[in-house]
Every structure is written in structure tokens, then in C-alpha cells.
C-alpha positions in Angstrom: 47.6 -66.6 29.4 43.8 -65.6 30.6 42.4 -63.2 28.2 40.6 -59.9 29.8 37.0 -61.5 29.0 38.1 -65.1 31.0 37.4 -62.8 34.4 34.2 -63.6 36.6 31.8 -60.6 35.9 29.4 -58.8 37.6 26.0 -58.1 35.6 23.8 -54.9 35.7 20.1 -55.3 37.2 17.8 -52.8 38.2 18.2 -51.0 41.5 15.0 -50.6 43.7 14.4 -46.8 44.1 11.8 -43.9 44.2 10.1 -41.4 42.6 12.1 -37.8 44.1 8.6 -36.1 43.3 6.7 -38.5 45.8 9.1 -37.7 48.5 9.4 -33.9 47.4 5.8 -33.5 48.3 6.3 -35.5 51.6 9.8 -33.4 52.4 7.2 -30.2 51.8 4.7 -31.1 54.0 7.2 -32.1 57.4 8.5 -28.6 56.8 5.3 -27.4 57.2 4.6 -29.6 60.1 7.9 -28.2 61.9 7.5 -25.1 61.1 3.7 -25.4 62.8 5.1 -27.3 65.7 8.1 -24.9 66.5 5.2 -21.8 66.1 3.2 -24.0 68.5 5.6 -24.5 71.2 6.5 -20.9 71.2 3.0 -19.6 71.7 1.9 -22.0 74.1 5.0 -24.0 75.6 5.1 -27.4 75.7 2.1 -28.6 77.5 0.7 -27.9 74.3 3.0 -29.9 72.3 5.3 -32.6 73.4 9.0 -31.9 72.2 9.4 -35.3 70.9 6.5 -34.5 68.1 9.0 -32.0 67.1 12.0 -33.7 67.5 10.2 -37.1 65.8 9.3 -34.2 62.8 13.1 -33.4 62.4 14.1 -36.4 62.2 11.8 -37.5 59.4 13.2 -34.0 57.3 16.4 -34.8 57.3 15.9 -38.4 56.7 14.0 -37.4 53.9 16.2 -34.6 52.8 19.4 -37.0 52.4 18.3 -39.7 50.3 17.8 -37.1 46.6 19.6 -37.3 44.0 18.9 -36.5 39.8 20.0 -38.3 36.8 20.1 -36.7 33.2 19.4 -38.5 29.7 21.5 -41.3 29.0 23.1 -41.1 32.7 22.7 -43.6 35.2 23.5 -44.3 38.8 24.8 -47.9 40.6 23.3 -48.1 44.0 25.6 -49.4 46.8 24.9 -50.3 50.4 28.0 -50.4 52.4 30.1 -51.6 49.2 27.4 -54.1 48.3 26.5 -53.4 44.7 22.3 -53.4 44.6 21.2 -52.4 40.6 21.5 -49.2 38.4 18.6 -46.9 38.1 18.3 -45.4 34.8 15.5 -43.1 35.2 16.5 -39.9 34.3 14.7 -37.0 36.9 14.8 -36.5 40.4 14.7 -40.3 42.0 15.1 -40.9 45.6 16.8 -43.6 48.1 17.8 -43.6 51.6 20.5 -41.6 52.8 22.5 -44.8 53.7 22.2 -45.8 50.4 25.9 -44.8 47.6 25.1 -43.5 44.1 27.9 -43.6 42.1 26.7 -41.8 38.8 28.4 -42.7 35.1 27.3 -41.5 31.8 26.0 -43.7 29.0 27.2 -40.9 26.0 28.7 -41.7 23.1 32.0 -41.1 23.5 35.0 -40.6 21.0 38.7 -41.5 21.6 41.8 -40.7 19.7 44.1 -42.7 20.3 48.2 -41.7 20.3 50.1 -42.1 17.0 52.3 -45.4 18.0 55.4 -46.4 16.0 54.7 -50.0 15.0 56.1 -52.4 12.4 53.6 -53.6 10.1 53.6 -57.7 8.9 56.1 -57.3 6.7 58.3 -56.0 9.2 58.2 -51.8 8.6 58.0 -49.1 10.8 55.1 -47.3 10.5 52.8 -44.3 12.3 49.0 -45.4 13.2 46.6 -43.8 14.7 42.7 -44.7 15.0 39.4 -43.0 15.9 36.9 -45.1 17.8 33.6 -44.6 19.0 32.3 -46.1 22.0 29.6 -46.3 25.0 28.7 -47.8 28.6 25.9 -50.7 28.3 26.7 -52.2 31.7 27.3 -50.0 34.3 28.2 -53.0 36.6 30.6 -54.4 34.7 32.3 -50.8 33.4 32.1 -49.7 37.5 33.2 -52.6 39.6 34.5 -55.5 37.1 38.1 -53.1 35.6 39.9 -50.0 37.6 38.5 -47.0 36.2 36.8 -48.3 32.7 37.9 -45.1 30.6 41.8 -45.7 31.0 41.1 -49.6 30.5 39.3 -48.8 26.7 42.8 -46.0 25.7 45.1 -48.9 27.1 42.8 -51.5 25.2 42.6 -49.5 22.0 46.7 -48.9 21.9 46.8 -52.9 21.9 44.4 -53.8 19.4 45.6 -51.1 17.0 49.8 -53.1 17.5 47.6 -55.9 16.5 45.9 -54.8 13.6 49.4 -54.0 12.4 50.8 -56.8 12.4 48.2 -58.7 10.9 48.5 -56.3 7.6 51.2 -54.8 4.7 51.5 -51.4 4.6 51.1 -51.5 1.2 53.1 -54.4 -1.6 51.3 -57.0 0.1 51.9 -60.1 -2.3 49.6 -62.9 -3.8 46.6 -59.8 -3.4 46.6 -59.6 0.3 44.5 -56.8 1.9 46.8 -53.9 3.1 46.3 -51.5 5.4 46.3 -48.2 3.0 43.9 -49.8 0.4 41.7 -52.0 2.6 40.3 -49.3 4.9 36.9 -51.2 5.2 38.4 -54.3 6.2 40.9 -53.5 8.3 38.2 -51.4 10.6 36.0 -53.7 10.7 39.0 -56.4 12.1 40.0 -53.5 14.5 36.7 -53.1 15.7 36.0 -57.0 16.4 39.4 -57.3 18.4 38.7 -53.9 20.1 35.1 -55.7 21.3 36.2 -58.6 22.6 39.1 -57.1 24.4 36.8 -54.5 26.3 33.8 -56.7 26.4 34.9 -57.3 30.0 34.3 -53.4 31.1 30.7 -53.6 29.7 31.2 -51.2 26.9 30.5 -51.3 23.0 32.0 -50.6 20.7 29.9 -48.7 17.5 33.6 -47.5 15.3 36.2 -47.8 14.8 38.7 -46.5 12.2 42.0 -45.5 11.7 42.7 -41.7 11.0 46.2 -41.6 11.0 49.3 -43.7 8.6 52.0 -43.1 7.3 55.9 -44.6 7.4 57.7 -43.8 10.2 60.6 -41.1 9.3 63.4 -42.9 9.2 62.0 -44.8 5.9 59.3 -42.4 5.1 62.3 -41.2 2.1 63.1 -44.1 0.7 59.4 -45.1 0.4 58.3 -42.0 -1.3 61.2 -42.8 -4.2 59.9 -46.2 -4.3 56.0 -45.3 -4.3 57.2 -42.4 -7.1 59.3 -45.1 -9.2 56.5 -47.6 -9.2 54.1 -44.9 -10.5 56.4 -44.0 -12.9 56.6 -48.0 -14.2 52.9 -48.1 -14.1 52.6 -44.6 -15.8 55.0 -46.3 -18.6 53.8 -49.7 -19.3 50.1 -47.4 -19.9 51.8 -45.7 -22.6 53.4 -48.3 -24.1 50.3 -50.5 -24.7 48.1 -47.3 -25.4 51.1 -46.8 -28.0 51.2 -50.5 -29.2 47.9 -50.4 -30.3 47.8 -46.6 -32.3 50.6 -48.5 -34.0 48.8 -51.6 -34.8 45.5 -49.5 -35.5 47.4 -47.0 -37.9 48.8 -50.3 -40.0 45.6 -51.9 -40.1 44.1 -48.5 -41.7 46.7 -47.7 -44.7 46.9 -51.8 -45.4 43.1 -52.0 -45.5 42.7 -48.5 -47.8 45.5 -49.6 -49.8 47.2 -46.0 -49.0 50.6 -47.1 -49.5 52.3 -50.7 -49.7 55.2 -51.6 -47.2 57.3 -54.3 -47.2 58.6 -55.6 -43.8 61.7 -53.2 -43.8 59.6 -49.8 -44.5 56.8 -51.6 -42.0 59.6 -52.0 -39.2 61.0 -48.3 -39.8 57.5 -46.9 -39.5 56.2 -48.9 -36.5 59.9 -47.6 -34.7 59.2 -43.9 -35.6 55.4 -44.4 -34.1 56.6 -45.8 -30.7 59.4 -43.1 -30.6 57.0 -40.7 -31.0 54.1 -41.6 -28.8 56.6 -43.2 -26.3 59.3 -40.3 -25.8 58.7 -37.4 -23.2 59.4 -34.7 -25.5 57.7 -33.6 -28.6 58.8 -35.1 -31.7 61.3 -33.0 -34.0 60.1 -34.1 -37.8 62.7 -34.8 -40.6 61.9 -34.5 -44.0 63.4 -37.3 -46.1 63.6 -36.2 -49.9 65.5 -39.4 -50.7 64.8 -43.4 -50.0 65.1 -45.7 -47.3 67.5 -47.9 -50.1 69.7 -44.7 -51.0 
């Protein structure tokens, strides 16, 4: 299947036009000049002044007068005649062609796009919510004008895709053998979404500068059961802290009392006092102390 940037392209050049001031000056002095002429005729009737000077006069204004047209920063115009694409004038200010000439004017902003929050399965097959962000601007006027049906509904449609793709491609999170997943990769998987996002739009002569994702989350019919599972693996990892935080005390509290001779244990007294630690430093609650006024052996 043909990919979007397999289509024959057209590329941007520059279009032949004119400075508006040049002409401005020009359009002033014909009105002048008819204004003079039309005086002229009515003072002294034309054997003074041939009608076709005036007429020829008119002419000329109006030919001048329907060829302006202004472009702003970072705006530019394609120039058409009869459908024939000529160039792209960039020049921001009042320019000038002939009337015949179309000027079709698009914007070379930076432009941001939020994309809709699709319902996806991620590569390890769960439904999730995603959303991105993505920044983005016209660098070929040709191309985003004539080569795709109206560019700005081509980059949404383009940006939906690549974000299904991105999906599949990552975990939401639990990725095994230390994959990248797409909550704690952010980085990564931007930069992956941007590079498919370029080459699927490369086509309508637009770049992309970001691209990121601003919105994940489970879908709702799991959303639940993955908070108890995201809570009970928290709660594991919270515990097997404690225990080896608690393992060593232990071990550091024997080393002390064997190495200042405090007081000798054998391996029964030893056992009974390293279960009492971990009980202590392991439980949730605070320990309740009982005083033993007898022996372990009695």
C-alpha cells in the first residue's frame, strides 16, 4: 500500500512579483492625470483633449488598481494564473501583480493542535485514553496548497494515526525484560511520535517542531482494577523496603552487642531476639513491650 510521501509533489519557488509602493506612486499619479483630463475636457471640450487620452488613462487605473495585495510576517501568498501554479511570494508589505493574476494567501505561524482523546489498546493489548499536543508549521506552501485537500484537516487526521501507532508500539506500564513504556518513557516515546508524525505529513510540506502526549490514562472499564493493582504493587515494593532496611538494623544491632561484649547469646536467645526486631520494625502498629522477669528456659 503507497504511503502518503510515495505521491508526485509539487515544490515551492519563488513567484515573480512587484513592489505595491512602485505601483502606489504610479496608481497616484493616473489619478491625477484623470482627474486633469476630465477638468480639461470640461473647460474646453474635446478639441482640447481627445477622449481616448481619457479613456486610455482609465484604463491604466483600474489596471493598476486590481493587481494589490499585502502580506504580513510569516504569511505568504501562491500566485496562480488560470490554475497554473507560478511561485510563492513571501515578502511581507504591500506587493503587487496583475489583476489576472490568483493569490491564494496561507500562514507560516506556528501552530498548536490538540488532538481528541482516542480509546486505543496499548501493545500488550489494554485499553487506554491518549491524547497528544503537537506543534507544527507550513515550509512549503506548494506542497501544503495543491499536493493534499485542505492541509490543516490532513495534519488532525495524520496526528490521530500516528498517535494509534505509537500505542501499539508501547506498554502502558509492566513492560517486561525493561522495555520502554509509555508512562515512564515520555522522552522517548515523543520523540518516536514526532518522527512518524514527520514522515506521514512530509507530503503536505509542513514540519513538525513537538510533539508530546498530554493526556493517559486506562480507559474506564479497567481504570479500577488497575488502580488496585498499581496500589498492591506499591504496597509490595513499600514492604520488601522495610524488610531489608529491617534486616540490616537487625544484623547491625548483633554486630554491636557481640563486638562490645554487652551480653553473650547463644543461637536460641540470638533467634528470639532477631524475631522480636523484625516484629517490631516490620509490623504496622507500634510495638506493645512485655517485661519478662523470668528466663527464656523457665
Amino acid at each position: 500500500m503507497a504511503t502518503p510521501t510515495s505521491i508526485s509533489s509539487t515544490r515551492e519557488r519563488v513567484a515573480s512579483t512587484t513592489s505595491g509602493g512602485f505601483i502606489l506612486l504610479l496608481l497616484l499619479a493616473l489619478l491625477a492625470g484623470v482627474i486633469w483630463s476630465v477638468a480639461h475636457l470640461i473647460q474646453y471640450g474635446e478639441d482640447a483633449l481627445p477622449p481616448a487620452v481619457l479613456i486610455a488613462q482609465l484604463v491604466g487605473f483600474f489596471f493598476l488598481a486590481g493587481g494589490f495585495y499585502s502580506l504580513q510576517q510569516n504569511e505568504a501568498a501562491a500566485i496562480l494564473l488560470f490554475g497554473n501554479y507560478k511561485g510563492t511570494d513571501r515578502r511581507a508589505g504591500l506587493r503587487w501583480v496583475p489583476f489576472w493574476y490568483t493569490r491564494k494567501k496561507i500562514s507560516l505561524r506556528v501552530r498548536n493542535l490538540t488532538s481528541a482523546t482516542l480509546k486505543v489498546n496499548d501493545r500488550r493489548g489494554n485499553p487506554i485514553e491518549i491524547a497528544a499536543v503537537v506543534v507544527w508549521r507550513v515550509i512549503d506552501t506548494a506542497k501544503a496548497l495543491f499536493d493534499v485537500d485542505q492541509y490543516e484537516s490532513f495534519v488532525n487526521i495524520q496526528v490521530e494515526t500516528a498517535l494509534r501507532e505509537i500505542a501499539s508500539h508501547f506498554a502502558y506500564d509492566h513492560a517486561e525484560h525493561e522495555e520502554p513504556t509509555l508512562r515512564a518513557d515520555a522522552d522517548q516515546v515523543a520523540a518516536l511520535l514526532r518522527e512518524k508524525l514527520q514522515e506521514r505529513i512530509a507530503v503536505a510540506g509542513v514540519v513538525i517542531d513537538e510533539a508530546k502526549l498530554s493526556h493517559l490514562a486506562y480507559a474506564p472499564e479497567i481504570a479500577s482494577a488497575m488502580l488496585r493493582r498499581q496500589q498492591a504493587e506499591a504496597v509490595l515494593a513499600a514492604r520488601r523496603y522495610i524488610v531489608q532496611g529491617a534486616v540490616e538494623m537487625v544484623q547491625h544491632a548483633l554486630e554491636q552487642l557481640s563486638e562490645r561484649d554487652i551480653v553473650k547469646l547463644d543461637d536460641e536467645r540470638r533467634a528470639t531476639m532477631v524475631s522480636n526486631l523484625l516484629v517490631v520494625l516490620c509490623g504496622d502498629r507500634d510495638a506493645q513491650p512485655v517485661v519478662n522477669a523470668g528466663s527464656l528456659y523457665q
